[in-house]
PDB file of N, CA, C and O in Angstrom:
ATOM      1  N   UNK A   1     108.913 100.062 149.535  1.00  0.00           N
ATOM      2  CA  UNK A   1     107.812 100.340 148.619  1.00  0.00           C
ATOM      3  C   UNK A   1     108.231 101.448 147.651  1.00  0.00           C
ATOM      4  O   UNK A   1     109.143 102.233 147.909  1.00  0.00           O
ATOM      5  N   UNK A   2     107.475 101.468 146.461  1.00  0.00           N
ATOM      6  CA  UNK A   2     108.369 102.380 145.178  1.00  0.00           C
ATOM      7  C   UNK A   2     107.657 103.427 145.438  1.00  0.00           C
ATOM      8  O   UNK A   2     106.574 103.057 145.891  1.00  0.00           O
ATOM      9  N   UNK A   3     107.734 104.573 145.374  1.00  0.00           N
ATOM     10  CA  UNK A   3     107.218 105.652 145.321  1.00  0.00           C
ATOM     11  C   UNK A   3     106.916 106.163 143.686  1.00  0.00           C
ATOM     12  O   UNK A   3     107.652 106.035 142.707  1.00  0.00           O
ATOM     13  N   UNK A   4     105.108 106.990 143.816  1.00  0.00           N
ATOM     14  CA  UNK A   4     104.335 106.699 142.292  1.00  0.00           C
ATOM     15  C   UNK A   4     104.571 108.168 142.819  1.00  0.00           C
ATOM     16  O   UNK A   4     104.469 108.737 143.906  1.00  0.00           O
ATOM     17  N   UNK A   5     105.029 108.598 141.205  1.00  0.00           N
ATOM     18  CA  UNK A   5     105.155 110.452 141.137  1.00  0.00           C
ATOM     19  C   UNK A   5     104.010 110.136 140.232  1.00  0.00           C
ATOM     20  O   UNK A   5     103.723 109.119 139.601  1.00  0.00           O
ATOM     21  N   UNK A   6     103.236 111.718 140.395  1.00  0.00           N
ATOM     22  CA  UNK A   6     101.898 111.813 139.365  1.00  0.00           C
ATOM     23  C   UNK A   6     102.381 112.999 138.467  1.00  0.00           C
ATOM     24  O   UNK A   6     102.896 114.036 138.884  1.00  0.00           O
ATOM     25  N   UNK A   7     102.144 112.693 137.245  1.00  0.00           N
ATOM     26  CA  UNK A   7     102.741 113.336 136.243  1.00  0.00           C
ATOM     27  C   UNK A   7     101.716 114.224 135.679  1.00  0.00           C
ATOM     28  O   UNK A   7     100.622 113.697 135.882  1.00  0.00           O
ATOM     29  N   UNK A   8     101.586 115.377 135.040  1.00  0.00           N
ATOM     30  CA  UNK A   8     100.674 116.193 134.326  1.00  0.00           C
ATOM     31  C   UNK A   8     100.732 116.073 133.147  1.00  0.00           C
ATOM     32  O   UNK A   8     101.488 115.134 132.898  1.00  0.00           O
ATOM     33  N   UNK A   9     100.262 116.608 132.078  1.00  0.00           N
ATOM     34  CA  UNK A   9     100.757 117.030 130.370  1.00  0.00           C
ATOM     35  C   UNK A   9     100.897 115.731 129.796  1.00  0.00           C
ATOM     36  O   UNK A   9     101.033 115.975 128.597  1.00  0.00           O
ATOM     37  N   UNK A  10     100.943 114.483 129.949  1.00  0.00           N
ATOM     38  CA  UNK A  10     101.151 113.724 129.265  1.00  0.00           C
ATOM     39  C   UNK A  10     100.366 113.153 128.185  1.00  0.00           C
ATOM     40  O   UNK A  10      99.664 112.298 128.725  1.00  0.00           O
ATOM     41  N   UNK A  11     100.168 113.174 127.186  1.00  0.00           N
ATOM     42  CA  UNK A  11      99.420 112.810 126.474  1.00  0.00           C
ATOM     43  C   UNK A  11      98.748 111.302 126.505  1.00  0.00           C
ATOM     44  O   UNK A  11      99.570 110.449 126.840  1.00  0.00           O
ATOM     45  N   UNK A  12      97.576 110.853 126.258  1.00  0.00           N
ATOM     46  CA  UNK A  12      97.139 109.717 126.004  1.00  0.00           C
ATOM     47  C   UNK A  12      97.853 108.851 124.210  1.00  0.00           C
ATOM     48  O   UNK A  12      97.841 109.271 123.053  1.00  0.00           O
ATOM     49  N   UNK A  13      98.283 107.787 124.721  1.00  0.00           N
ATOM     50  CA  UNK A  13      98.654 107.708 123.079  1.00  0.00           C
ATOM     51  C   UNK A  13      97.217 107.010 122.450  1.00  0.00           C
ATOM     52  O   UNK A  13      96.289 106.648 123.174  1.00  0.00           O
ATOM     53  N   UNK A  14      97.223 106.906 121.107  1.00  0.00           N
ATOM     54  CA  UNK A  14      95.867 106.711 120.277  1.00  0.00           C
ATOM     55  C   UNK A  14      96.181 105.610 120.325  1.00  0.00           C
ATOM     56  O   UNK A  14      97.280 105.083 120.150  1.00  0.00           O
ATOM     57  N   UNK A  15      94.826 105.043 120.665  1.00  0.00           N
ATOM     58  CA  UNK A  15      94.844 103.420 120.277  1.00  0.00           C
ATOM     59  C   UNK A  15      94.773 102.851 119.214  1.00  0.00           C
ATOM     60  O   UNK A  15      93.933 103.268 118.416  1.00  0.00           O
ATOM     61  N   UNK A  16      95.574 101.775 118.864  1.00  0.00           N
ATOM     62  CA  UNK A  16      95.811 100.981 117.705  1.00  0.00           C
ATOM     63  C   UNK A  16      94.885  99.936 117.551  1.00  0.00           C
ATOM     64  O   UNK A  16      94.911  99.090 118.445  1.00  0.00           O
ATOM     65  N   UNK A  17      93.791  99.727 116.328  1.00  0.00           N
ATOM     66  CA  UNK A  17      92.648  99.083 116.211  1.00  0.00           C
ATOM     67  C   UNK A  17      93.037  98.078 115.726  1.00  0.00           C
ATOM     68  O   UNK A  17      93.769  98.330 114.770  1.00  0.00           O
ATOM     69  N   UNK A  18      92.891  96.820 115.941  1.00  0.00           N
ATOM     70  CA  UNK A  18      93.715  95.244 115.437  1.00  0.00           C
ATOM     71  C   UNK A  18      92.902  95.118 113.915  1.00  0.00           C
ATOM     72  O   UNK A  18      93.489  94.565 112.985  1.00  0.00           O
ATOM     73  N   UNK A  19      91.594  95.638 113.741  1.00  0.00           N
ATOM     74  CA  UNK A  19      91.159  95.629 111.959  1.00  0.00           C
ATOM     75  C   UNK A  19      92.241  96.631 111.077  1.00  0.00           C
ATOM     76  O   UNK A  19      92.162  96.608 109.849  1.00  0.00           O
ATOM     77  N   UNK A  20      92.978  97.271 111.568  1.00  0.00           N
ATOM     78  CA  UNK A  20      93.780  97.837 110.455  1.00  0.00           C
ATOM     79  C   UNK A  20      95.055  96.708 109.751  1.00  0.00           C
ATOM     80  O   UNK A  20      95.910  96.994 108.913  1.00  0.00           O
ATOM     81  N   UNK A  21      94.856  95.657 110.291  1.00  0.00           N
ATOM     82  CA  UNK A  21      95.800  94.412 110.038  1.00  0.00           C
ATOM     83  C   UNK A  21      95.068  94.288 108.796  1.00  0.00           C
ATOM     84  O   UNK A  21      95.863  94.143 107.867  1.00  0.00           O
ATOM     85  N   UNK A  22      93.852  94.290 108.418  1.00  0.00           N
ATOM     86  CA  UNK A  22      92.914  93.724 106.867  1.00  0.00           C
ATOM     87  C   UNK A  22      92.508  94.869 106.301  1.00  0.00           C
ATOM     88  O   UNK A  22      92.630  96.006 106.757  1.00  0.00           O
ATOM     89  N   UNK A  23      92.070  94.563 105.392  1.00  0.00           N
ATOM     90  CA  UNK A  23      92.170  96.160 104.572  1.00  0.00           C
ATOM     91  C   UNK A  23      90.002  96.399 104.434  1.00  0.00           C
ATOM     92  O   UNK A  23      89.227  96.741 103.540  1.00  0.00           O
ATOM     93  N   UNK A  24      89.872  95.963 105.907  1.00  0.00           N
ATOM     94  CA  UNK A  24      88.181  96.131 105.901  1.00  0.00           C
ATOM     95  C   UNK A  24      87.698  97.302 105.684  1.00  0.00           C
ATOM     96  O   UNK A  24      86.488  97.092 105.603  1.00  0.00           O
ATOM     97  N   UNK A  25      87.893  98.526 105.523  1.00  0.00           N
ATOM     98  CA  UNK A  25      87.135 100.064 105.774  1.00  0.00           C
ATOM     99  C   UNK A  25      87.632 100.193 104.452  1.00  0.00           C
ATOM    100  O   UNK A  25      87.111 101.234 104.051  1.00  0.00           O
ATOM    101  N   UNK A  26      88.303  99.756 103.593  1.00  0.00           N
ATOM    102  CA  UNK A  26      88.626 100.170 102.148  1.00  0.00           C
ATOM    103  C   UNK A  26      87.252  98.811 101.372  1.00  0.00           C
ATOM    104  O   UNK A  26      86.628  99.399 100.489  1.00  0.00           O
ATOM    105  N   UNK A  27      87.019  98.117 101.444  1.00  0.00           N
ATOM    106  CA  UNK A  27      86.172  97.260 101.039  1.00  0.00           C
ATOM    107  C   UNK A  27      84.676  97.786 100.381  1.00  0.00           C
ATOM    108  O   UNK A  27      83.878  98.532 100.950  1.00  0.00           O
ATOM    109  N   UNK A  28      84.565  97.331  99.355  1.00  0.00           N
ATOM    110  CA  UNK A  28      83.071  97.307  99.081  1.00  0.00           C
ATOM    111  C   UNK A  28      82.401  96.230  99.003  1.00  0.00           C
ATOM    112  O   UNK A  28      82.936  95.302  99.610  1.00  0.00           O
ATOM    113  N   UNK A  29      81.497  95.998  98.527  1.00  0.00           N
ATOM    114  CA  UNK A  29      80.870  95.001  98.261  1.00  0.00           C
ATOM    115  C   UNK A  29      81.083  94.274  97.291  1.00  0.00           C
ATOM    116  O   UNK A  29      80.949  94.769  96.172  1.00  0.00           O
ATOM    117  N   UNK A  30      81.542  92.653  97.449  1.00  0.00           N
ATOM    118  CA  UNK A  30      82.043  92.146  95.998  1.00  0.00           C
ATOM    119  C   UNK A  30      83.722  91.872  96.372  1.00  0.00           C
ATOM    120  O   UNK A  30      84.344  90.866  96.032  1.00  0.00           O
ATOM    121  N   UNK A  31      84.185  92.834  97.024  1.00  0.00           N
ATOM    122  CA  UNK A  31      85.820  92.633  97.433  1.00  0.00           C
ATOM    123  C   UNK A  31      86.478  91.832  97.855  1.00  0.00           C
ATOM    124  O   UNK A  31      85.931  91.351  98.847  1.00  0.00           O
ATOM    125  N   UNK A  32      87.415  91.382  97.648  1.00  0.00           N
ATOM    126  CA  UNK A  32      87.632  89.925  98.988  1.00  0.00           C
ATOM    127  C   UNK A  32      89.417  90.287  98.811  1.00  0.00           C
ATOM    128  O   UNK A  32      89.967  90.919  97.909  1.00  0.00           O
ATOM    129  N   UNK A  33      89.925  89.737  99.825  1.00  0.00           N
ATOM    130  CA  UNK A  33      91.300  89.276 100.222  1.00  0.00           C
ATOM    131  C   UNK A  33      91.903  87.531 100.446  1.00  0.00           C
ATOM    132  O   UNK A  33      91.426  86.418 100.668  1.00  0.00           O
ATOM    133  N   UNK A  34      92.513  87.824 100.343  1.00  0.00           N
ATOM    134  CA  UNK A  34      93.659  86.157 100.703  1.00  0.00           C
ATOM    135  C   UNK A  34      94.064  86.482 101.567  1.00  0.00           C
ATOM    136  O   UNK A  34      94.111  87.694 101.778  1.00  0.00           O
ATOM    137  N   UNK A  35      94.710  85.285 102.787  1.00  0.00           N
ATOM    138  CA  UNK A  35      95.412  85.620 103.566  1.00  0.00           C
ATOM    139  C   UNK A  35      96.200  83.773 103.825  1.00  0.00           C
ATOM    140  O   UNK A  35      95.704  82.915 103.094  1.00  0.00           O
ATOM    141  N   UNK A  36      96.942  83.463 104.469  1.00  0.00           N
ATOM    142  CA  UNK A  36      97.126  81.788 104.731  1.00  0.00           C
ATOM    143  C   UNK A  36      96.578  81.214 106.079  1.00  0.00           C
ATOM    144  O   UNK A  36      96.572  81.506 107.275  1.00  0.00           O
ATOM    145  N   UNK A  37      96.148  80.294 105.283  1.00  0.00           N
ATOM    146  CA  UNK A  37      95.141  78.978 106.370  1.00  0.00           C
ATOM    147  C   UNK A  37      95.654  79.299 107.858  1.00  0.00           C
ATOM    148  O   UNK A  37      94.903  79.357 108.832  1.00  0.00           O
ATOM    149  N   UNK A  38      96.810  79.464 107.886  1.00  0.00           N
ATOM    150  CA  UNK A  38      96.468  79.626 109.602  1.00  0.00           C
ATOM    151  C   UNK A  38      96.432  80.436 110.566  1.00  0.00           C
ATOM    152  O   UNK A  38      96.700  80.325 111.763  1.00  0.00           O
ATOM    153  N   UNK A  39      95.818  81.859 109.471  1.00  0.00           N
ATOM    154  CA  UNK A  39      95.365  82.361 110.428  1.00  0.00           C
ATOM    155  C   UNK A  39      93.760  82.867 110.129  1.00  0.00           C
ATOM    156  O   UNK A  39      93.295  84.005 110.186  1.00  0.00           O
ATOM    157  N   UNK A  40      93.184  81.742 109.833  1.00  0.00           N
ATOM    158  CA  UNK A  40      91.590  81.365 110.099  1.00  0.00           C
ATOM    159  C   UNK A  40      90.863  81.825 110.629  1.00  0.00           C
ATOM    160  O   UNK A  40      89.797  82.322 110.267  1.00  0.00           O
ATOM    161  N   UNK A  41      91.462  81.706 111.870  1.00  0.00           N
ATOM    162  CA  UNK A  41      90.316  81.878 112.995  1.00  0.00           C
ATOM    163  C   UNK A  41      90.846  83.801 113.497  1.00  0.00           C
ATOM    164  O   UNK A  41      90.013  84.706 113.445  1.00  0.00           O
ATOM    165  N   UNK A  42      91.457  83.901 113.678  1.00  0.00           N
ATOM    166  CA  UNK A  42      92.234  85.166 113.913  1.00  0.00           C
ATOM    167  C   UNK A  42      91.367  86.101 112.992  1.00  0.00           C
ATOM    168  O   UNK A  42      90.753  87.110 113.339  1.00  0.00           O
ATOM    169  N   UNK A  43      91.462  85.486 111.622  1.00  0.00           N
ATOM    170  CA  UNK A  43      90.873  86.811 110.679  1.00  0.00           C
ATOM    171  C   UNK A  43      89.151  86.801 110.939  1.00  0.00           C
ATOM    172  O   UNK A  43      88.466  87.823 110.977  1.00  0.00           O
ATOM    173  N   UNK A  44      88.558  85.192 111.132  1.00  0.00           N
ATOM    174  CA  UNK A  44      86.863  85.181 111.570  1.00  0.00           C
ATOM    175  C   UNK A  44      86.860  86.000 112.605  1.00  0.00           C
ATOM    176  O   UNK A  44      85.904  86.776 112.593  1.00  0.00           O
ATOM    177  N   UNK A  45      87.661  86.119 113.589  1.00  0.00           N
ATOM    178  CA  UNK A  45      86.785  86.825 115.060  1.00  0.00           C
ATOM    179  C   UNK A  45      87.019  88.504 114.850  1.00  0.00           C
ATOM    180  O   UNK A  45      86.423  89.421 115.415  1.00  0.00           O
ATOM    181  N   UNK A  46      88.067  88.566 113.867  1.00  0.00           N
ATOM    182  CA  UNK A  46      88.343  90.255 113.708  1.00  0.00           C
ATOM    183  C   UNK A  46      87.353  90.922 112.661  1.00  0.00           C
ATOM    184  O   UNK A  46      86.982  92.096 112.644  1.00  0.00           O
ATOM    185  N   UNK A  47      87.017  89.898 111.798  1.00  0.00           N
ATOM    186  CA  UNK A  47      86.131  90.382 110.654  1.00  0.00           C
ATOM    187  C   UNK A  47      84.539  90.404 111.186  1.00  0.00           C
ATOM    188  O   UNK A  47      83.677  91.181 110.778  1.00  0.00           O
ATOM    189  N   UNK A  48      84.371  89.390 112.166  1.00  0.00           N
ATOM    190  CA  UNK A  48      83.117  89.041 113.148  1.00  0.00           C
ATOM    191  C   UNK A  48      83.095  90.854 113.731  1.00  0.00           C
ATOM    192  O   UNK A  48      82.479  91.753 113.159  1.00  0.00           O
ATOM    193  N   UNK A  49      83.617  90.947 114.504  1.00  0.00           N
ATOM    194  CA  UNK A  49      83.683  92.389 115.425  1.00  0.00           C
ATOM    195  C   UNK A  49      83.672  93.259 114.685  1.00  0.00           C
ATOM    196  O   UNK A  49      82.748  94.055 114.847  1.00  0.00           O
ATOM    197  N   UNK A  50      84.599  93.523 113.609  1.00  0.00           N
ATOM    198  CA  UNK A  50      84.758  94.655 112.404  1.00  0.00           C
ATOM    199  C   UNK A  50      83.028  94.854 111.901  1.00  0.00           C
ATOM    200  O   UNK A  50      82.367  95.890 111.956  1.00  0.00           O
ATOM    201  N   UNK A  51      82.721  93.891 111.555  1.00  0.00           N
ATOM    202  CA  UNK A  51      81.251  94.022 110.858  1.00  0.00           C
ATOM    203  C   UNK A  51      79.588  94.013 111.853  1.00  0.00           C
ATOM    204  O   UNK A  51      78.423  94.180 111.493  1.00  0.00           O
ATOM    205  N   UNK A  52      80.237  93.727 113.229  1.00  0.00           N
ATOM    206  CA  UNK A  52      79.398  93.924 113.965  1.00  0.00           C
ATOM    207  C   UNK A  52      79.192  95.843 114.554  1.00  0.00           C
ATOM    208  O   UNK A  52      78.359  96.702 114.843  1.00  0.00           O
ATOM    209  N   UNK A  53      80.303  95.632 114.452  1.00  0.00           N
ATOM    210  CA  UNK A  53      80.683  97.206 114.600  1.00  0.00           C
ATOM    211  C   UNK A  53      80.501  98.466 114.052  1.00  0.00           C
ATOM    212  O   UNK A  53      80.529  99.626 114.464  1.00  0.00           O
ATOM    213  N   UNK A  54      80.233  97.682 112.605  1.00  0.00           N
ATOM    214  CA  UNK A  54      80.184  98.591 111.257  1.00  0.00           C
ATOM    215  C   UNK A  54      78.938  98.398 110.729  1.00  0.00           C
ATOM    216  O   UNK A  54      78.507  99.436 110.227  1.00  0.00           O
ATOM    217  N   UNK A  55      78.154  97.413 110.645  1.00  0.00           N
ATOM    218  CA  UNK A  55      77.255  97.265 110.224  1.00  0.00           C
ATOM    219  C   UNK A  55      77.273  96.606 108.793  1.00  0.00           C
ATOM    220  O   UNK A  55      76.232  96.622 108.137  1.00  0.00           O
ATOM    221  N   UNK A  56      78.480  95.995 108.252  1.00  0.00           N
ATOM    222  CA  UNK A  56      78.954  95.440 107.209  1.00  0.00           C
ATOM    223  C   UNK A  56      78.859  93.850 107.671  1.00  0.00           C
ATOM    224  O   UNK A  56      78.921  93.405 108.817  1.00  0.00           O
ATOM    225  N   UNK A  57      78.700  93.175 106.501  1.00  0.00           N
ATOM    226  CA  UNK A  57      78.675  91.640 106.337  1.00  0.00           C
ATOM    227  C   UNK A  57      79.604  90.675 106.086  1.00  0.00           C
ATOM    228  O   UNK A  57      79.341  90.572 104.888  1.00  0.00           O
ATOM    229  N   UNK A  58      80.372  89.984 106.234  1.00  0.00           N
ATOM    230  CA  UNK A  58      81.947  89.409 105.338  1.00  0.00           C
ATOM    231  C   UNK A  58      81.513  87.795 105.719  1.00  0.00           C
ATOM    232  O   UNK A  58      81.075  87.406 106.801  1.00  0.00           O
ATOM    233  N   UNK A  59      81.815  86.840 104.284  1.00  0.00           N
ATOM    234  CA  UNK A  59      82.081  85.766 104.553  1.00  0.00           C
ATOM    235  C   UNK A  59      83.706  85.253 104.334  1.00  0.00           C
ATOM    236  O   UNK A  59      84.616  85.902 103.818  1.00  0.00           O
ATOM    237  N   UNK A  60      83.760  83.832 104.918  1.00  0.00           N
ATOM    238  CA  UNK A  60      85.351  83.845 105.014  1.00  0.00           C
ATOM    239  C   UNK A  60      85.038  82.543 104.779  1.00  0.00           C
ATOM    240  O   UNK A  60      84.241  81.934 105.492  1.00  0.00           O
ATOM    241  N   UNK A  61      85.813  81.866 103.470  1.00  0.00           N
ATOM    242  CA  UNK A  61      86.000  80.524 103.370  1.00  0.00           C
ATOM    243  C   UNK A  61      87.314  80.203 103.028  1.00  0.00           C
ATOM    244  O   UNK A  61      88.185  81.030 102.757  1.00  0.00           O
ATOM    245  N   UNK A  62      87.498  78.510 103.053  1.00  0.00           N
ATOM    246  CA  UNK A  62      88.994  78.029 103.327  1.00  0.00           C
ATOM    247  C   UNK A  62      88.943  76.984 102.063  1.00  0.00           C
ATOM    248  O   UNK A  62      88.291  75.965 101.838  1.00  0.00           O
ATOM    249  N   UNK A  63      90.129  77.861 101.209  1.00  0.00           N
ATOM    250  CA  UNK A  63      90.289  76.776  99.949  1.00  0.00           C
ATOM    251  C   UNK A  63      91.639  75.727 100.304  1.00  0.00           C
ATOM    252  O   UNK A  63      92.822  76.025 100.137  1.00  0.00           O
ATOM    253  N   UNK A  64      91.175  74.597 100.767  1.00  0.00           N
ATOM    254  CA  UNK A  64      92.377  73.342 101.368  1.00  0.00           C
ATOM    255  C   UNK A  64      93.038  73.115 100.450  1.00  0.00           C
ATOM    256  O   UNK A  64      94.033  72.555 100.910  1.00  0.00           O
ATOM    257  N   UNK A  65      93.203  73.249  98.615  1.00  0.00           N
ATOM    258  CA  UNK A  65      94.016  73.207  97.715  1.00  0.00           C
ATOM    259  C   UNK A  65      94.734  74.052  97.657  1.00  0.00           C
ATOM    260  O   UNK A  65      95.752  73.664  97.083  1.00  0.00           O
ATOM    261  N   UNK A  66      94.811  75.365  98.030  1.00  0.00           N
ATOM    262  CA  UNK A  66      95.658  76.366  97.988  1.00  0.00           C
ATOM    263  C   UNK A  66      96.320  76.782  99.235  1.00  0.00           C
ATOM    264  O   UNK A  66      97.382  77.403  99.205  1.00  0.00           O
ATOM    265  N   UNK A  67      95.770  76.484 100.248  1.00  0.00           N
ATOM    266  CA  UNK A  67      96.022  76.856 101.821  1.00  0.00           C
ATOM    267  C   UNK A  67      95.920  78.259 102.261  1.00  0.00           C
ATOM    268  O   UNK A  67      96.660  78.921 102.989  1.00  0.00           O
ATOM    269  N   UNK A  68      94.597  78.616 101.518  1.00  0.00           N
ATOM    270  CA  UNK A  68      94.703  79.795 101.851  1.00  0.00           C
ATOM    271  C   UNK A  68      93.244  80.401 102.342  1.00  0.00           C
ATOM    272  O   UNK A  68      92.348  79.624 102.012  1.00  0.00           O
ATOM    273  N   UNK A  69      92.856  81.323 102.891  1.00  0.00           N
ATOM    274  CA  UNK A  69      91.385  81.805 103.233  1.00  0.00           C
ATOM    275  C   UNK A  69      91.090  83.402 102.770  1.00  0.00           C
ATOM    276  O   UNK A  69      91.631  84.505 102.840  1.00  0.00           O
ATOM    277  N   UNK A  70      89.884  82.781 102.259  1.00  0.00           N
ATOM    278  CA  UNK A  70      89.404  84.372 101.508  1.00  0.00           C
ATOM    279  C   UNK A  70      88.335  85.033 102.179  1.00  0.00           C
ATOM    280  O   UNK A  70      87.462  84.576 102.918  1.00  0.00           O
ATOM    281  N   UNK A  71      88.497  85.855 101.901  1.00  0.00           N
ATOM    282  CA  UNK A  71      87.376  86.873 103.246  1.00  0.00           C
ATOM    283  C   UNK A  71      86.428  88.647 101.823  1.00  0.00           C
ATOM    284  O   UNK A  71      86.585  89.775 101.356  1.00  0.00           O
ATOM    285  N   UNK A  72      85.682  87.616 101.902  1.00  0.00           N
ATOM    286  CA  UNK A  72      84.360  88.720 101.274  1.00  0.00           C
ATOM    287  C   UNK A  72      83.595  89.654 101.893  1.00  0.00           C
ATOM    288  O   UNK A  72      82.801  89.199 102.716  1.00  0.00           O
ATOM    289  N   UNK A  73      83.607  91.019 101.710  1.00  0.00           N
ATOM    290  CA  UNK A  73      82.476  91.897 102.181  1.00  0.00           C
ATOM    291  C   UNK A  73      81.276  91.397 101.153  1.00  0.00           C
ATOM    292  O   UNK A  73      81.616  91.213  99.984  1.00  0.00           O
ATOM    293  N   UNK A  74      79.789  91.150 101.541  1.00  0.00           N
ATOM    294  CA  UNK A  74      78.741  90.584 100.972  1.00  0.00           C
ATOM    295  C   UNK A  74      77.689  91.350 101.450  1.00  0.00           C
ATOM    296  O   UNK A  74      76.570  90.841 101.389  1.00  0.00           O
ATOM    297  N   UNK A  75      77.843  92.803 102.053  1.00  0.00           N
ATOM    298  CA  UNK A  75      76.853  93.695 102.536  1.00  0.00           C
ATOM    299  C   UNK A  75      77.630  94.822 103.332  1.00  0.00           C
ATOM    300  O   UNK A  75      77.008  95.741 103.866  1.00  0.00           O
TER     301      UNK A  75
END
């Protein structure tokens, strides 16, 4: 069996928030981004939580001629 040493002083490292991937906390109202079609769903559930969180609104639609998805703050 491994033997667990308990360590003191160590710092906690800061957690890394997965919305700093989109540029949501710089956004106003009216703003939008591009990003490519496949990652759709990835950017709905982060922008879902981001704005549940924040109290901000974003729609996200998918232009199939360009292959790409745009994501609006709308509140």
């Amino acid at each position: 069996m491994e033997e667990v040493k308990i360590e003191k002083g160590i710092p906690i490292p800061s957690i890394s928030r997965r919305h700093n991937t989109y540029p949501f906390r710089e956004m106003e109202i009216g703003d939008s981004f591009a990003i490519s079609e496949e990652k759709e769903m990835r950017l709905r559930s982060i922008a879902s939580k981001f704005a549940r969180d924040n109290g901000v609104k974003f729609t996200v639609q998918v232009d199939h001629d360009t292959h790409l998805v745009r994501c609006w703050r709308i509140e």
